[in-house]
C-alpha positions as CSV (number, residue, x, y, z in Angstrom):
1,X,-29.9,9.6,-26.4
2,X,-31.8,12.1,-25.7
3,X,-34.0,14.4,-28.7
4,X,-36.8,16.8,-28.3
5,X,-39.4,18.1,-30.8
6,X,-41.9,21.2,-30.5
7,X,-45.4,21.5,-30.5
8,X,-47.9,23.9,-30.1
9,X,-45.5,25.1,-27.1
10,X,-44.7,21.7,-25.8
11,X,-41.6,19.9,-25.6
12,X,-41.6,16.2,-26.3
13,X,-38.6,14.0,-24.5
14,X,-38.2,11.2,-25.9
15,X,-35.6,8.4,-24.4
16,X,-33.8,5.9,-26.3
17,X,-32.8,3.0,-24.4
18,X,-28.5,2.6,-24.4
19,X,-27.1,-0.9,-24.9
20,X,-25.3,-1.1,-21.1
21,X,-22.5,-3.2,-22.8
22,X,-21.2,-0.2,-25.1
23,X,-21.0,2.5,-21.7
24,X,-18.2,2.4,-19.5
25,X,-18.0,1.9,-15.6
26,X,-18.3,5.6,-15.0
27,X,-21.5,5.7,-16.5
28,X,-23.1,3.2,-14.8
29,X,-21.7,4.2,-11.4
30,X,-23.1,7.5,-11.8
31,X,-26.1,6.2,-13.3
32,X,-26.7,4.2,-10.2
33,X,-25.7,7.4,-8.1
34,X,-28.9,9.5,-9.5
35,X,-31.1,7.5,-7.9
36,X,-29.6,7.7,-4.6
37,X,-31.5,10.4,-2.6
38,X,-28.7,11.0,0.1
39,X,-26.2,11.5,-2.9
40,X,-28.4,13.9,-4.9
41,X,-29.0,16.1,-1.9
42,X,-25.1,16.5,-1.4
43,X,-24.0,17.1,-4.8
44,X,-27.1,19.9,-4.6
45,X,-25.2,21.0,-1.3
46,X,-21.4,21.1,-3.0
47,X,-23.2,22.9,-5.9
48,X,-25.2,25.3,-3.7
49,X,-21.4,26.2,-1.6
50,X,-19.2,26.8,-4.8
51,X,-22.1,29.4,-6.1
52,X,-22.4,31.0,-2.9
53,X,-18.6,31.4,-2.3
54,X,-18.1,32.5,-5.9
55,X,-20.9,35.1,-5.1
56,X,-19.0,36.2,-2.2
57,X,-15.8,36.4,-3.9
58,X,-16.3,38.3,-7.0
59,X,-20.1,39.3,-7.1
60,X,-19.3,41.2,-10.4
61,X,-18.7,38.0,-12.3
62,X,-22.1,36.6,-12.0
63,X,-23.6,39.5,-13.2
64,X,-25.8,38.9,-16.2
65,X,-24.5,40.2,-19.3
66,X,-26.8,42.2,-22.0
């Protein structure tokens, strides 16, 4: 779990440690996946394509709204 507290314009992250038991596969594939350099830099790849073809597609949709 994850929680975060204020101060003087700082954010403290604090981690709880998860009991591995209770999380399924999943979880602890991808957790094992996070640390893999070659993956991170390919899912920041697949990320980087979809935003650049929606931005050719339909620039108007990405527009910040007010």
């Amino acid at each position: 779990m994850i929680s975060g507290a204020t101060l003087n314009a700082t954010t403290t992250l604090v981690l709880e440690r998860t009991d591995e038991r209770k999380l399924s596969p999943r979880i602890l594939e991808l957790r094992e996946k996070i640390h893999n350099e070659e993956y991170l830099n390919n899912a920041i790849q697949r990320i980087a394509q979809v935003i650049s073809k929606k931005l050719v597609e339909n620039p108007e949709e990405l527009k910040l709204r007010e």
